[in-house]
C-alpha positions as a Markdown table, in Angstrom:
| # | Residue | x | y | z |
|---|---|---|---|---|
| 1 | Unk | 64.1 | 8.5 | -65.7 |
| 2 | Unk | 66.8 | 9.8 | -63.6 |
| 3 | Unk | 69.1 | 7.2 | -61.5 |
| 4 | Unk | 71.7 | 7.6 | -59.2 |
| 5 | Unk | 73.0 | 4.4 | -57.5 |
| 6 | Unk | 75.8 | 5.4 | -54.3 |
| 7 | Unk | 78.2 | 2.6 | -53.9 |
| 8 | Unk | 81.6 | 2.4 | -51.9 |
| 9 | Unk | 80.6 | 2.7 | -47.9 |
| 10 | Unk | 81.1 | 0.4 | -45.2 |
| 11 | Unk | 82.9 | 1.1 | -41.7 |
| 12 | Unk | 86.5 | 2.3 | -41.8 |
| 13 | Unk | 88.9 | 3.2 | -38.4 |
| 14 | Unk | 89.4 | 7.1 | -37.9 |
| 15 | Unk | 91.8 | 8.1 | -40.4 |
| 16 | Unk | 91.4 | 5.7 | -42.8 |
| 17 | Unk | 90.1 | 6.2 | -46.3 |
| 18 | Unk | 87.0 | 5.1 | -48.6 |
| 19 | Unk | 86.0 | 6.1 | -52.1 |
| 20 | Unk | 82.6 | 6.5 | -52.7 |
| 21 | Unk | 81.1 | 6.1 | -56.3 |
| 22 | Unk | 77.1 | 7.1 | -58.3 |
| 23 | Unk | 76.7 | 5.6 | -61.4 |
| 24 | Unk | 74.0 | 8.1 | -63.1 |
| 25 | Unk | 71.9 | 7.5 | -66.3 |
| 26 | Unk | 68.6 | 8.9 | -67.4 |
| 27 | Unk | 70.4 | 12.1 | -68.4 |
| 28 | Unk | 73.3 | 14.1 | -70.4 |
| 29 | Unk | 75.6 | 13.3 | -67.4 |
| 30 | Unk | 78.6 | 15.6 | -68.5 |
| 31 | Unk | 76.1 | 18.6 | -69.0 |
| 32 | Unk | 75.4 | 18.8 | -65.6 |
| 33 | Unk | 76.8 | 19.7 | -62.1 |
| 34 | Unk | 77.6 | 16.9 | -59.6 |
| 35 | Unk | 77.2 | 17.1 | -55.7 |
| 36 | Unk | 77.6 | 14.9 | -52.5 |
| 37 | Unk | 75.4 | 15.5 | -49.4 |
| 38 | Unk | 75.5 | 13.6 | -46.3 |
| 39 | Unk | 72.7 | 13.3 | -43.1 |
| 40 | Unk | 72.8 | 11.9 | -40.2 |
| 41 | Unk | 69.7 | 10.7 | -37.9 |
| 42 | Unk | 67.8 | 13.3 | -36.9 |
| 43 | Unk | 69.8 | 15.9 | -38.6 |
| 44 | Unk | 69.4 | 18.1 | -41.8 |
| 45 | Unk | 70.6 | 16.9 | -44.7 |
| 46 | Unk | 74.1 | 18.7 | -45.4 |
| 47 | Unk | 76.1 | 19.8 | -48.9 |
| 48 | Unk | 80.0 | 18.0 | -48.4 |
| 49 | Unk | 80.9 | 19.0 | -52.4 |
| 50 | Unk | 79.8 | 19.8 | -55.7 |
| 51 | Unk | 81.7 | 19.8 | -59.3 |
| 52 | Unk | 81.0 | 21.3 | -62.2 |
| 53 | Unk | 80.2 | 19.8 | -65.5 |
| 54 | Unk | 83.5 | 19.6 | -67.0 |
| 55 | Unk | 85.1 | 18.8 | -63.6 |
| 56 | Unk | 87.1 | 22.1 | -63.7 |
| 57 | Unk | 85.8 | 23.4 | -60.8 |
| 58 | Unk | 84.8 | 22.0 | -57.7 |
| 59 | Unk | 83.4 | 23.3 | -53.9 |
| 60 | Unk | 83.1 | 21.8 | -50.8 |
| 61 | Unk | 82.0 | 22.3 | -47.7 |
| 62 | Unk | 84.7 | 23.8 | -44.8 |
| 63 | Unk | 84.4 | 20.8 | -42.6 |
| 64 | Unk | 85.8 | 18.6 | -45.4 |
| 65 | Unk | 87.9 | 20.6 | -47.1 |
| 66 | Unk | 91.3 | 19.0 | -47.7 |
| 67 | Unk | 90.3 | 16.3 | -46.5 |
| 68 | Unk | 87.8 | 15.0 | -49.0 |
| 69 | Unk | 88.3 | 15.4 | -53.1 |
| 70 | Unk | 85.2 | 15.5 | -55.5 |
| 71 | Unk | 86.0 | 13.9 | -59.3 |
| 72 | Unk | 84.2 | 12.5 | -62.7 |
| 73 | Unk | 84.6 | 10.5 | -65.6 |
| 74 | Unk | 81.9 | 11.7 | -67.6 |
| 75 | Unk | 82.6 | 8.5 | -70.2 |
| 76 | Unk | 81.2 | 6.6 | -67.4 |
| 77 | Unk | 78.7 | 8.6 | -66.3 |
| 78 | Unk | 80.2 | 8.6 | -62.5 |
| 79 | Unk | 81.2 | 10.4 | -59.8 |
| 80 | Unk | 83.4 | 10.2 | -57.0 |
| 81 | Unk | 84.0 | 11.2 | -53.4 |
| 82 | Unk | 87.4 | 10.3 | -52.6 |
| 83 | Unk | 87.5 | 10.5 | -48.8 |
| 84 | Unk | 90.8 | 10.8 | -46.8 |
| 85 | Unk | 91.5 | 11.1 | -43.1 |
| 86 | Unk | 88.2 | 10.1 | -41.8 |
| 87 | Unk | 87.0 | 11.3 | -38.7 |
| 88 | Unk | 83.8 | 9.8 | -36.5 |
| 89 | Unk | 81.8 | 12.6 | -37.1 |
| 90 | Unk | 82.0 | 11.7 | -40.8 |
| 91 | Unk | 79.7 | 9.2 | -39.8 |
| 92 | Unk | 76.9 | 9.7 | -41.9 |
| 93 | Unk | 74.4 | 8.5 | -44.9 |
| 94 | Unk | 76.3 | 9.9 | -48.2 |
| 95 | Unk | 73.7 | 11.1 | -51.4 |
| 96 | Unk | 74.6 | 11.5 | -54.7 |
| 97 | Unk | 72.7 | 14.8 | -56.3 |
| 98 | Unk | 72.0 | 15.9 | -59.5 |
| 99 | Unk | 68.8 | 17.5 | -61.2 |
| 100 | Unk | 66.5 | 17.7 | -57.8 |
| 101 | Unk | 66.8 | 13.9 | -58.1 |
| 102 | Unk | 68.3 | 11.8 | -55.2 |
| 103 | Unk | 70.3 | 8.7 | -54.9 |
| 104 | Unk | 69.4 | 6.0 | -52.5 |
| 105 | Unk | 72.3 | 6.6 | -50.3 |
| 106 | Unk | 75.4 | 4.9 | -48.9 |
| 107 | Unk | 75.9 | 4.4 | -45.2 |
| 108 | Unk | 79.7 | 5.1 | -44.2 |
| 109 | Unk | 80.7 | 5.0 | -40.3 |
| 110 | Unk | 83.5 | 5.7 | -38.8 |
| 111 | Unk | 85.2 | 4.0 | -35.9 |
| 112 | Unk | 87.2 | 2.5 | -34.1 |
């Protein structure tokens, strides 16, 4: 069965840092695409980043671009969200994606 366990929120001051992590298992993890997505209350769920299965090629949505960096060690079956110059309206609940199968989430808020 497919797993995806978010780890690495918590409140941080605007523009300050965090690194978020999901520790998959269940599947070939480096044959397959990795993405982020993040929702806030009320609010449709939104894509912030994908990368491929090698990690050579990566996309991200326009409101985090430069801002946020998408990476994976496919020996450890994880990915990362590497997130950089945080704002308040990054304030959100952060899913790991993979396979039509979600993770559990990981709160991050943003403030001062």
């Amino acid at each position: 069965q497919v797993q995806l366990v978010e780890s690495g929120g918590g409140l941080v001051q605007p523009g300050g840092s965090l690194r978020l992590s999901c520790a998959a298992s269940g599947f070939t993890f480096s044959s397959w695409a990795m993405s982020w997505y993040r929702q806030a209350p009320g609010k449709e769920r939104e894509f912030v980043a994908r990368i491929s299965s090698g990690g050579g090629s990566t996309n991200y949505a326009d409101s985090v671009k430069g801002r946020f960096t998408i990476s994976r060690d496919n020996a450890k079956n994880t990915v990362y969200l590497q997130m950089n110059s945080l704002k308040p309206e990054d304030t959100d609940v952060y899913y790991c994606y993979a396979l039509g199968w979600w993770g559990q989430g990981t709160q991050v808020t943003v403030s001062s």
